[in-house]
N, C-alpha and C positions, 0 to 999 in steps of 0.2 A: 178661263184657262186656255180656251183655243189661240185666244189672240197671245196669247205668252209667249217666248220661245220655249221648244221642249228643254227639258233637263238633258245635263250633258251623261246622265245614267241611263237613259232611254232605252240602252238598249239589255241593260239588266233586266226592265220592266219584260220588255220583249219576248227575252231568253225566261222570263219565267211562265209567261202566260204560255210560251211553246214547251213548259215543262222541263228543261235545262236541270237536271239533279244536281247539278258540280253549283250552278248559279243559287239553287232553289235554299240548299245545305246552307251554301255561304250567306243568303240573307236571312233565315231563321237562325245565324248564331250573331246576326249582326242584332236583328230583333226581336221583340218578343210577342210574338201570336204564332199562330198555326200554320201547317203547310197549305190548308185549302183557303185562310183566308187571307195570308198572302198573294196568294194565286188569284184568286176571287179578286182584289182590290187592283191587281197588275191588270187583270183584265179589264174591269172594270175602265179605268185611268184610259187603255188603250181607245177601249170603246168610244169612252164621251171627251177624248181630245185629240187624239192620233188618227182614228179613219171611219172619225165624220163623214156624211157625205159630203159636206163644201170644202172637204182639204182638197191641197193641192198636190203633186204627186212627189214633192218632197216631204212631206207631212205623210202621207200616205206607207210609205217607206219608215217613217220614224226618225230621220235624219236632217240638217239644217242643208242647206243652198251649196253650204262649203265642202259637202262633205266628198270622201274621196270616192274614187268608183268599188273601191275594196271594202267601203264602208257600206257604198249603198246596196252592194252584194251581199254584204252578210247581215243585210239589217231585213231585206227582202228573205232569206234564207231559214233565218229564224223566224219572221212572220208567216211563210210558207208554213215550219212545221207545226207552228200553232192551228193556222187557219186550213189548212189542205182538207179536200172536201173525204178524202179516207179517214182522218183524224179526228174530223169536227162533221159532222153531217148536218148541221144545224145551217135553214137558209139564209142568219147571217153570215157566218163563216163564209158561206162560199161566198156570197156575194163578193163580200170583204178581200176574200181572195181574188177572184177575178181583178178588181180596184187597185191592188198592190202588184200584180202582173201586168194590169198593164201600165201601172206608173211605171216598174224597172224597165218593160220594155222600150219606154221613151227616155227615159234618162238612161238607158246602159251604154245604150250609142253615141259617141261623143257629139256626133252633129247634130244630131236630132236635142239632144241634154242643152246644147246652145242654143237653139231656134227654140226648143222651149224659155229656157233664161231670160232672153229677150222679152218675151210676153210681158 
């Protein structure tokens, strides 16, 4: 699954593990299990294919190569309010968090997002 491209829903996944109510309502009427193990399997997913250690910092973000700077802001934003070390005190989390700050901080900036690209 790491080598796959991510699903173009990724970032539902996202907005659930960071607890989203308006997202979390809309997939327990889309499907049928629970609020926790919804939650449990969003995580789960992000864990073992979104921010591996060997992604790269678009992967890490949750996002593909293409994606816009409004994307990659909200996709870091929501992974923030999942992972933020007030939120989750757990030494993945933070870690996890650290990895996603500082991937946006190299893709936020366009020059930098380029000289990345190139690699």
């Amino acid at each position: 699954m790491r080598r796959q491209p991510l699903p173009p829903d990724v970032l539902t996944i996202i907005r659930i593990a960071a607890g989203s109510g308006e997202t979390i309502e809309q997939a327990l009427r889309d499907r049928w299990v629970d609020q926790r193990a919804l939650r449990d399997a969003a995580i789960l997913y992000l864990q073992s294919v979104v921010l591996y250690p060997e992604a790269d910092h678009y992967r890490m973000l949750g996002a593909p190569r293409s994606a816009s700077q409004e994307q990659l802001r909200e996709h870091m934003q929501w992974l923030m309010k999942w992972l933020h070390p007030d939120r989750a005190p757990d030494e993945w989390e933070a870690v996890s968090a650290q990895r996603v700050l500082a991937a946006w901080q190299e893709l936020k900036v366009p020059e930098r997002r380029a000289r990345y690209d190139r690699i």
